[in-house]
MARBA-3410 file (N, C-alpha, C, O; in Angstrom, 1 decimal):
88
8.6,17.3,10.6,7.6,17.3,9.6,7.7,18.7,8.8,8.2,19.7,9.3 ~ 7.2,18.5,7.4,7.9,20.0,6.9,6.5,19.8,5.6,6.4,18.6,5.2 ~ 5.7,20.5,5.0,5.2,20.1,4.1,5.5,20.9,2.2,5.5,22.1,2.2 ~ 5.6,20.7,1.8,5.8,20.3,0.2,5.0,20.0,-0.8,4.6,18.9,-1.1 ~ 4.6,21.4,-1.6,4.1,21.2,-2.3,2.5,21.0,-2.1,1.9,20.4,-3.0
1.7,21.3,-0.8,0.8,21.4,0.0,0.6,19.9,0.3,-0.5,19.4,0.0 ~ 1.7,18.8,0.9,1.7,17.5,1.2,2.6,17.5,2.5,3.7,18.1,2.5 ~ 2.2,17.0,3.7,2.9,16.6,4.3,3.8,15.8,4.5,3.5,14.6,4.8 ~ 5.3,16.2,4.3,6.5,15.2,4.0,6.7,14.8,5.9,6.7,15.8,6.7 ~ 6.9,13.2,6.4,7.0,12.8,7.5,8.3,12.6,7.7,8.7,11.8,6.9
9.5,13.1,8.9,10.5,12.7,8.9,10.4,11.7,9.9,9.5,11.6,10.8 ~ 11.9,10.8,9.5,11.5,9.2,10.5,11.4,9.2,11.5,11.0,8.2,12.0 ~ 11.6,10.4,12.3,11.2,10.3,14.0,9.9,10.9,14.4,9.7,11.1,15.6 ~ 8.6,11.4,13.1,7.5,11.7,13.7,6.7,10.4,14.1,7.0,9.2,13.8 ~ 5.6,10.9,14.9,4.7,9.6,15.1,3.4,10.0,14.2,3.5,11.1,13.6
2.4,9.5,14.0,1.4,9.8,13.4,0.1,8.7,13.5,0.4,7.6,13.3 ~ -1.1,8.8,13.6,-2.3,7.8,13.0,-3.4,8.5,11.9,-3.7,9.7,11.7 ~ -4.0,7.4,11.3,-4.9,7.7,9.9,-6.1,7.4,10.6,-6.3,6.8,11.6 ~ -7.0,7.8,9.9,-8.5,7.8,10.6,-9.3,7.4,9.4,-9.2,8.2,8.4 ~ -10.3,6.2,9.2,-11.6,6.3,8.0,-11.8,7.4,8.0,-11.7,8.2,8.9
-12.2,7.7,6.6,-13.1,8.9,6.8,-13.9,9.0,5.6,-13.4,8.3,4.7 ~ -14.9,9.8,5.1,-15.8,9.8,3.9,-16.3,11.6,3.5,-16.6,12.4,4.3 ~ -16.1,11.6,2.4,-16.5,12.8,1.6,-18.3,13.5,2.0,-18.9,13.7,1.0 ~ -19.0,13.9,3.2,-20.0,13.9,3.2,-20.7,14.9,2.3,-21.9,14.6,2.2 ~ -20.3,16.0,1.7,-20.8,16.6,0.8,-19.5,17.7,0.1,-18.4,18.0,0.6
-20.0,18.1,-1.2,-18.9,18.8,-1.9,-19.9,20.3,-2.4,-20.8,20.4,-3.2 ~ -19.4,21.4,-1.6,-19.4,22.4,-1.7,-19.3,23.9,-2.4,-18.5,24.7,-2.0 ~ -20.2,24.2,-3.5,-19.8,24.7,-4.4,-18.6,26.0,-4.1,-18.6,26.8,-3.1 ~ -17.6,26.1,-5.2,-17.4,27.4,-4.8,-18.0,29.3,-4.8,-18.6,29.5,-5.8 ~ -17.9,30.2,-4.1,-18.8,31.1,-3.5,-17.7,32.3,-4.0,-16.5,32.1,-3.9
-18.3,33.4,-4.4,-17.4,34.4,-4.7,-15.7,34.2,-4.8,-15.1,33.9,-5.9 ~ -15.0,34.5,-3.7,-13.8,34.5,-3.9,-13.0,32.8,-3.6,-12.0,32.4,-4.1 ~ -13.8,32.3,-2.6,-13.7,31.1,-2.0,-13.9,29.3,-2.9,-14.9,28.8,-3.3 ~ -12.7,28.8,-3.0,-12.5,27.8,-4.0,-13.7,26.5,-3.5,-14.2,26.2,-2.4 ~ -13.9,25.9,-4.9,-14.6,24.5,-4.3,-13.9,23.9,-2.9,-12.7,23.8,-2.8
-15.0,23.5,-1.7,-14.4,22.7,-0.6,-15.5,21.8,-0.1,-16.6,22.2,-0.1 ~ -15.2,20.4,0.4,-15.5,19.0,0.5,-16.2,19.3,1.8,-16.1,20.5,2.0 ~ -16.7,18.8,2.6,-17.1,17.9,4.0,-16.4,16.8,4.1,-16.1,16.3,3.0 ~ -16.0,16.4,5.2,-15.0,15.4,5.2,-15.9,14.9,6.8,-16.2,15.8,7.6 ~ -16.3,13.6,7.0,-16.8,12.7,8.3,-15.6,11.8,8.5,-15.6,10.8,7.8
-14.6,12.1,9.5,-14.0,11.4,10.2,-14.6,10.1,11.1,-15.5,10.1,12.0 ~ -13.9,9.1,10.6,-14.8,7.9,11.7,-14.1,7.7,13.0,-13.0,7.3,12.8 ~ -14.6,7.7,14.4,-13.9,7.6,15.6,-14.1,8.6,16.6,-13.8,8.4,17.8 ~ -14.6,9.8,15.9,-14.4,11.1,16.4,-15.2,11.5,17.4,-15.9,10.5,17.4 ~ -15.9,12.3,18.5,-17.1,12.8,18.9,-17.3,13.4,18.1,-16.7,14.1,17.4
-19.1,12.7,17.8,-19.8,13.6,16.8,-20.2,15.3,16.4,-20.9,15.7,15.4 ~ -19.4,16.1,17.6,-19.9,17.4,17.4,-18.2,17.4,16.6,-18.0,18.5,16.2 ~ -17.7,17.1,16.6,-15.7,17.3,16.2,-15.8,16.3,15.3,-15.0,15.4,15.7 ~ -16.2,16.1,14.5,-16.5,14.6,13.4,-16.3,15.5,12.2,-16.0,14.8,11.2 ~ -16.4,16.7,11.8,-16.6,17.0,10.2,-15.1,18.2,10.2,-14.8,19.0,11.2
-14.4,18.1,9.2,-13.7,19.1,8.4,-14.1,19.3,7.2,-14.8,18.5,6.6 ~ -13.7,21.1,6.8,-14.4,21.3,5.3,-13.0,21.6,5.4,-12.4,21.7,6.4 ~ -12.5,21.7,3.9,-11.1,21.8,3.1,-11.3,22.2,1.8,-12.1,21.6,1.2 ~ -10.6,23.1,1.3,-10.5,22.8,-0.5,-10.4,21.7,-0.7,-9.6,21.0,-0.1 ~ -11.2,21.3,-1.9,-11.2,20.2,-2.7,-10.0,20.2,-4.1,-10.2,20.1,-5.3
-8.9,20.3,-3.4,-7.9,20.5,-4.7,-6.9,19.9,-4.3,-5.9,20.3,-3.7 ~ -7.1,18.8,-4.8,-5.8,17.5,-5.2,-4.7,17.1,-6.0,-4.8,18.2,-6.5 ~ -4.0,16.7,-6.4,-2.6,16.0,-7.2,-2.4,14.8,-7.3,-1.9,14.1,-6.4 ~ -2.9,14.3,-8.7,-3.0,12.8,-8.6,-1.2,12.2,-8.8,-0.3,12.7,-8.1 ~ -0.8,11.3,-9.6,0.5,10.6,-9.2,0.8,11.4,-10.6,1.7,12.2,-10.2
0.6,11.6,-11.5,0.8,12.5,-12.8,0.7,14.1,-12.6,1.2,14.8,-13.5 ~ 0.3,14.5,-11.8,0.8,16.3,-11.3,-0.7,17.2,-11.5,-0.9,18.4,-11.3 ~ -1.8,16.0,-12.2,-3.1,16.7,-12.8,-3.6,17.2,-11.8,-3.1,16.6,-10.8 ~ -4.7,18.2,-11.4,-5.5,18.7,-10.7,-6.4,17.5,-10.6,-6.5,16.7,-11.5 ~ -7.1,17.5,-9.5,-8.5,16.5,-9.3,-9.1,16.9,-8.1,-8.4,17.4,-7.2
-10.7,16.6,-8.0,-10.9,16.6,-7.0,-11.5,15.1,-6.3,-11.1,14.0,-6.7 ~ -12.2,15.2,-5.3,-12.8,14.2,-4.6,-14.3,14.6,-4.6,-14.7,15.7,-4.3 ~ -15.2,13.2,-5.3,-16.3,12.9,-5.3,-17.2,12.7,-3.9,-16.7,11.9,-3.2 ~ -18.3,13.1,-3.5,-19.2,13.0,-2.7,-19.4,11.6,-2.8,-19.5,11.1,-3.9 ~ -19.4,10.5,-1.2,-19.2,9.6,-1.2,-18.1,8.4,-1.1,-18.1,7.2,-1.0
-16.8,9.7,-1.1,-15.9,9.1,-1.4,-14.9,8.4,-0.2,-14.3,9.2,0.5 ~ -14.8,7.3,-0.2,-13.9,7.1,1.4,-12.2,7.1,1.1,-11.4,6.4,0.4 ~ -12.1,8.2,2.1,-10.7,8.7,2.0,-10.2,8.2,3.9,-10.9,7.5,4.7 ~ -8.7,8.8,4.1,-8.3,8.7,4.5,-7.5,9.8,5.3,-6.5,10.3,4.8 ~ -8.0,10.3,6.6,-6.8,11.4,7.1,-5.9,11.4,7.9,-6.6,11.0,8.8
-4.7,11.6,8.4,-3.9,11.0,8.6,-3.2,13.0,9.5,-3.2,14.1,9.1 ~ -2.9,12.0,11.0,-2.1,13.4,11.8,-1.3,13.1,12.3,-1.2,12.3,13.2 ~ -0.3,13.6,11.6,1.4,13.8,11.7,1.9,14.7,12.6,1.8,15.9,12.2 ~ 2.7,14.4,14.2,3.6,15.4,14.4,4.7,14.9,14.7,5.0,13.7,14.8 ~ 5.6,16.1,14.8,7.3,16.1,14.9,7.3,15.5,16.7,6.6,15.9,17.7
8.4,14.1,16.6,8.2,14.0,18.1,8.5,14.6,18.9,8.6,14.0,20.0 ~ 8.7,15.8,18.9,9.1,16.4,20.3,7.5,17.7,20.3,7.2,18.7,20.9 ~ 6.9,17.0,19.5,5.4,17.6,19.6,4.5,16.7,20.7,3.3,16.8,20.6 ~ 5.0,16.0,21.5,4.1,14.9,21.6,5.0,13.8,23.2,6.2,13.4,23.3 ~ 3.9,13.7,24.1,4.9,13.0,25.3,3.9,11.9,25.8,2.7,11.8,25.5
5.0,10.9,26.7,4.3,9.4,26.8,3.2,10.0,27.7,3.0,10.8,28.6 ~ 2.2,8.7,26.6,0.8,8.7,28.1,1.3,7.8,29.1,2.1,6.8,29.0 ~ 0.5,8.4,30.2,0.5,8.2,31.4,-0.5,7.4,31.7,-0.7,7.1,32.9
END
């Protein structure tokens, strides 16, 4: 796994899974600190259910965007397989 461009590029021997997930609030930005989202993971224990992140995106055209409150996205954890051994 190596990421690019702040995108995680997957090489063919990682494993990985994606999780629902939804935009639960968008964050203004604060002094030095950029706009950042709420993100509710679905599956999760509820105390480990939320990520905040910069809200700064790259659509298929290279534009800046962000993500709308409300919005159902998708997060996805990727590692290198020698990150990772059979369950038992």
């Amino acid at each position: 796994m190596r990421f690019f461009g702040g995108a995680i590029v997957a090489n063919e021997n990682d494993v990985s899974v994606t999780l629902p997930a939804t935009v639960e609030k968008v964050l203004p930005a604060r002094d030095a600190e950029p706009e950042k989202i709420q993100i509710s993971v679905d599956g999760c224990d509820e105390l480990f259910s939320e990520l905040r992140v910069e809200n700064t995106l790259k659509n298929e055209s290279g534009d800046s965007v962000t993500l709308k409150r409300g919005a159902h996205i998708e997060v996805t954890i990727n590692a290198d397989s020698d990150a990772v051994k059979k369950k038992e």
